[in-house]
ROPAKE-19286 format. One record per residue (C-alpha): residue in three letters; x, y, z. Coordinates in steps of 0.25 Angstrom, whole numbers. Each point is the difference from the previous one (the first is absolute). Layout:
! ROPAKE-19286
+-----+-------+-------+-------+
:  aa :    xx :    yy :    zz :
+-----+-------+-------+-------+
: ALA :     X :     Y :     Z :
...
+-----+-------+-------+-------+
//
This chain:
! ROPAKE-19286
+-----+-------+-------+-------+
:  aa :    xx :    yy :    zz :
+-----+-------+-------+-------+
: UNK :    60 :  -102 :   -59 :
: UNK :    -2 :     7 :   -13 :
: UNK :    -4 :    14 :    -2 :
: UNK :   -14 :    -4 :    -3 :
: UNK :    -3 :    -6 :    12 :
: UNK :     6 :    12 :     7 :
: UNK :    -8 :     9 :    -7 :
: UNK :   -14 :    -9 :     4 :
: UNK :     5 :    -2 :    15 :
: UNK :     4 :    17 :     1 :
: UNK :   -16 :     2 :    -6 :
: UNK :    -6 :   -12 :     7 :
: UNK :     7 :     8 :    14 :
: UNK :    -5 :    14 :    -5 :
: UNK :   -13 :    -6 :    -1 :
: UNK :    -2 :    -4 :    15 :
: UNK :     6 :    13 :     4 :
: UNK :   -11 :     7 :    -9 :
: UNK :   -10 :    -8 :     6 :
: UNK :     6 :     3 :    14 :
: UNK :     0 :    14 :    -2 :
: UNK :   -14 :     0 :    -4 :
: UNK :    -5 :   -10 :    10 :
: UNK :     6 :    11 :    10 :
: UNK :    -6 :    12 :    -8 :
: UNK :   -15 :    -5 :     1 :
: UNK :     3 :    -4 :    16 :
: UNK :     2 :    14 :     2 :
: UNK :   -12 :     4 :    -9 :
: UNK :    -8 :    -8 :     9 :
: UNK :     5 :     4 :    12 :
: UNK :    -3 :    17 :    -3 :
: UNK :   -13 :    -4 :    -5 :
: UNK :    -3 :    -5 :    14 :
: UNK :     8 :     8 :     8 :
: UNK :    -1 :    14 :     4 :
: UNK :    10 :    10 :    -8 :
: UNK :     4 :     3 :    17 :
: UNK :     5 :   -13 :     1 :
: UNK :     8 :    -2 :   -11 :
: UNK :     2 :    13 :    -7 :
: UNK :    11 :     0 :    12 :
: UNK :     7 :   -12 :    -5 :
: UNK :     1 :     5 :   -14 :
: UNK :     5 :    13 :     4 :
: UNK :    12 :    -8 :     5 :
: UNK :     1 :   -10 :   -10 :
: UNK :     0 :    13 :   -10 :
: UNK :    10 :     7 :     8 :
: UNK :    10 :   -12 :     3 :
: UNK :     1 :    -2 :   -15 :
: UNK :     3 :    14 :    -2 :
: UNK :    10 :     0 :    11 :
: UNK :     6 :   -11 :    -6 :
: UNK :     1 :     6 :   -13 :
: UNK :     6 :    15 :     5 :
: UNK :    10 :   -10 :     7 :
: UNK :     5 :    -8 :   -11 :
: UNK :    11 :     3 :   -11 :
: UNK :   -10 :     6 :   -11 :
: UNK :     5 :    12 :   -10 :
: UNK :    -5 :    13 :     0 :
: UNK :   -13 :    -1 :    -9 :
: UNK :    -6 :   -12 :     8 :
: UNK :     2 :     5 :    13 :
: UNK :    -7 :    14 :    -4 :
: UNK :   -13 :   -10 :    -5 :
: UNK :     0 :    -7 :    15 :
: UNK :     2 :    14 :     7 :
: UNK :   -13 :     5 :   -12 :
: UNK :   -10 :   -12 :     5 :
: UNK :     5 :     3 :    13 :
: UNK :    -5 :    13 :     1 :
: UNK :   -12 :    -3 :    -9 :
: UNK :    -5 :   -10 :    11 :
: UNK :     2 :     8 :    12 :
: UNK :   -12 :     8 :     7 :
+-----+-------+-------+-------+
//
């Protein structure tokens, strides 16, 4: 396989995956336009908080853990 055709097959992959993501993205548009902030505001809240669990957790330097700890705070009530 030549390098072009790796090249088209990496885009043509990151394509879909765009397209997944954004498929996903306006799912959950819709679903918080008709939903009550007290049915999912929960759901995000744990979504937010895994990712930055997952981030304290993980081997990151100094500097980025200190940007996670940040939005963490910022987020909180």
């Amino acid at each position: 396989m030549s390098d072009s055709n790796v090249r088209d097959e990496l885009e043509a992959k990151r394509g879909r995956n765009r397209q997944r993501r954004l498929a996903g993205i306006k799912r959950w548009v819709e679903y918080v336009k008709t939903h009550a902030p007290e049915e999912w505001g929960e759901q995000q809240n744990r979504l937010v908080d895994s990712r930055l669990g997952s981030a304290r957790r993980s081997d990151l330097d100094v500097e980025h853990r200190r940007r996670v700890e940040r939005v963490g705070r910022d987020r909180s009530p």
